[in-house]
C-alpha positions as CSV (number, residue, x, y, z in Angstrom):
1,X,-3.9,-7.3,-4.9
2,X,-3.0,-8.7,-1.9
3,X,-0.4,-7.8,0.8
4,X,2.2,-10.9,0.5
5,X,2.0,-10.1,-3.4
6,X,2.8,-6.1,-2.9
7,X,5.7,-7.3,-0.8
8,X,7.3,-9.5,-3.5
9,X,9.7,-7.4,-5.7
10,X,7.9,-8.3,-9.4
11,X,10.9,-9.5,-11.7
12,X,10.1,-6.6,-14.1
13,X,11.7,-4.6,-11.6
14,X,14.4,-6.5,-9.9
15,X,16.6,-3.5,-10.8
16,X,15.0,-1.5,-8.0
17,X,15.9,-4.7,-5.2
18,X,18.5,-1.8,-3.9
19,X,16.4,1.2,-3.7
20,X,13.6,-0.3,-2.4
21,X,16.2,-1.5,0.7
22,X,16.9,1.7,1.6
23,X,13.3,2.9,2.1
24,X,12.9,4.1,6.0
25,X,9.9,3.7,7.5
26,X,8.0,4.6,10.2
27,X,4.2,4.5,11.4
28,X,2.2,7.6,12.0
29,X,-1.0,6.3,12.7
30,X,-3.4,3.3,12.9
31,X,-7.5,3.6,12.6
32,X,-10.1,1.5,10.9
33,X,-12.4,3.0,8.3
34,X,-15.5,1.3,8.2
35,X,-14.4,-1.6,10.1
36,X,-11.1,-1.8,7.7
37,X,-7.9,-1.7,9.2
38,X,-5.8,1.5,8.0
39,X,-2.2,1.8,8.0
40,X,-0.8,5.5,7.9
41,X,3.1,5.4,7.1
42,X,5.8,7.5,6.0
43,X,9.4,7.2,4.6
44,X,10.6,11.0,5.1
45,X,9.0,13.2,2.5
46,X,5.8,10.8,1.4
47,X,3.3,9.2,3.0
48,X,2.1,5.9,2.2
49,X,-1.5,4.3,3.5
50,X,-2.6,0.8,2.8
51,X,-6.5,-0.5,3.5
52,X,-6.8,-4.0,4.3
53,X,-10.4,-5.0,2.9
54,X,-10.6,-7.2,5.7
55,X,-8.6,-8.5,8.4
56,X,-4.9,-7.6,8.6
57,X,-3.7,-10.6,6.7
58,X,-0.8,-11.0,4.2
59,X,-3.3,-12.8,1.7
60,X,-6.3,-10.0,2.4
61,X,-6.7,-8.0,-0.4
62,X,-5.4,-3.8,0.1
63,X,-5.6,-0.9,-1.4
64,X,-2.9,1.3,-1.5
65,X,-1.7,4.9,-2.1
66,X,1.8,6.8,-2.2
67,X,2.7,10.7,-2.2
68,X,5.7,10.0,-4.7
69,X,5.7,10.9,-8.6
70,X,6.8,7.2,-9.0
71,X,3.9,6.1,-7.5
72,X,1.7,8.7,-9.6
73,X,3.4,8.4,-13.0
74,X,3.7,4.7,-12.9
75,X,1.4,2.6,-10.5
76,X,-2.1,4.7,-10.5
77,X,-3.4,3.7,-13.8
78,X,-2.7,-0.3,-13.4
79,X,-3.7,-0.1,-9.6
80,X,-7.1,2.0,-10.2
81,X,-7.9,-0.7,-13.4
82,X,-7.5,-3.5,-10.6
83,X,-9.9,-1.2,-7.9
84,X,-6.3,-1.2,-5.9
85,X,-6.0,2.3,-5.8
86,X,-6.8,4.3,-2.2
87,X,-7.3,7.9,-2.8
88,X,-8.5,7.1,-6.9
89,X,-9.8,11.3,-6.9
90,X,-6.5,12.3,-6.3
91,X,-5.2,10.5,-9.7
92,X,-7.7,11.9,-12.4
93,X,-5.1,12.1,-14.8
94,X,-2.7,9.3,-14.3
95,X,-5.7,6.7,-14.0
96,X,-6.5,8.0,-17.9
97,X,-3.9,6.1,-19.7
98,X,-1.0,3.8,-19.5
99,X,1.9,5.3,-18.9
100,X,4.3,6.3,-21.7
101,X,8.1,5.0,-20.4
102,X,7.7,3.3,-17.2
103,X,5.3,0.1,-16.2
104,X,4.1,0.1,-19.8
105,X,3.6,-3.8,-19.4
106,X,1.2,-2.6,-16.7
107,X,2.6,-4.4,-13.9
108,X,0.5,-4.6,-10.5
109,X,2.6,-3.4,-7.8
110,X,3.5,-0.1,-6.8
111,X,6.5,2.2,-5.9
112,X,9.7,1.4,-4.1
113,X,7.7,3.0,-0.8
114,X,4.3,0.5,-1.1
115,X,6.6,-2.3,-1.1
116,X,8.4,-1.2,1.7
117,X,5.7,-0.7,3.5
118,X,3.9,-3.8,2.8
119,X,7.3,-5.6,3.8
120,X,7.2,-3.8,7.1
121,X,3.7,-5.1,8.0
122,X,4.3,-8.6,6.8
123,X,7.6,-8.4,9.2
124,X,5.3,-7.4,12.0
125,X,1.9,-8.8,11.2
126,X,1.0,-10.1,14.8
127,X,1.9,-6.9,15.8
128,X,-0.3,-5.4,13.5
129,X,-3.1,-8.0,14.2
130,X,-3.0,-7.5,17.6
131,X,-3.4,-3.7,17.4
132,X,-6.7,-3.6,15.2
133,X,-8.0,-6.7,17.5
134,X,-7.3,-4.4,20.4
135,X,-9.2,-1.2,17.8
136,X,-12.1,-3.4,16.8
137,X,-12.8,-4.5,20.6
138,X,-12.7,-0.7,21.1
139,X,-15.0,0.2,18.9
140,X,-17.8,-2.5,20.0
141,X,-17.4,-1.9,23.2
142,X,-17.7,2.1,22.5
143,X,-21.4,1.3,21.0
C-alpha cells in the first residue's frame, strides 16, 4: 500500500466520505526508525502511526496502525496479508481470519482515522519532507 492510495476513499466505502471528514487530527511526534520516517498522530482518543518504507512520498509504500476497534475488527487481517500492518503483534487475533460483517471483500485501506491521516500528510508533504530531510541530516551528522 502506498500513501496516495490510503488517502483515496475506496468506493466500497463511499458511505463513510462524511465521517471520515470529521476526523481531527493532530501530530504528536516525528522520528525515523531505521532510517524510515515515522509519523505519530492522534484524532482525540486513538493514535494513528504510519512508516514510510522509504522516503516521505505519496507513492512510497507505508505501513500503518490505528488504536480504534474499526481499525482492529476490520482492516488488520487484509493489511497484515499485504505486510501493511505496523504493530502486527498487537493483532494476533484479528490477523486470523477475515472478518465476519464488515470488509468481508477484504478491501486494502484502513479506518476512517488512517485515511485521515494519510490525507493530512499528502496535504502537507513538503512539510513533511522537509522535516525528515532536516532528521536524516541529523542523524548523519550525529555519527
Amino acid at each position: 500500500m502506498i500513501l496516495k492510495d490510503l488517502a483515496t476513499i475506496p468506493s466500497a466505502f463511499r458511505d463513510r466520505i462524511e465521517k471520515v471528514k470529521q476526523v481531527n487530527l493532530r501530530v504528536i511526534n516525528t522520528s525515523i526508525i531505521i532510517q524510515n520516517p515515522h509519523i505519530m498522530l492522534s484524532s482525540g482518543k486513538y493514535s494513528q502511526e504510519i512508516l514510510f518504507l522509504g522516503e516521505v512520498d505519496p507513492d512510497t509504500s507505508i505501513k500503518i496502525y490505528c488504536s480504534c476497534p474499526s481499525f482492529n475488527y476490520e482492516f488488520a487481517h487484509i493489511l497484515n496479508d499485504n505486510e501493511c500492518l505496523l504493530h502486527s503483534q498487537r493483532f494476533k487475533i484479528a490477523v486470523r481470519k477475515t472478518p465476519q460483517e464488515k470488509n468481508q471483500k477484504n478491501i486494502l485501506t484502513g479506518c476512517k482515522h488512517c485515511i485521515t491521516a494519510a490525507q493530512f500528510i499528502q496535504k502537507k508533504i513538503d512539510r513533511f519532507q522537509k522535516i525528515y530531510k532536516e532528521k536524516l541530516n541529523d542523524n548523519i551528522n550525529i555519527r
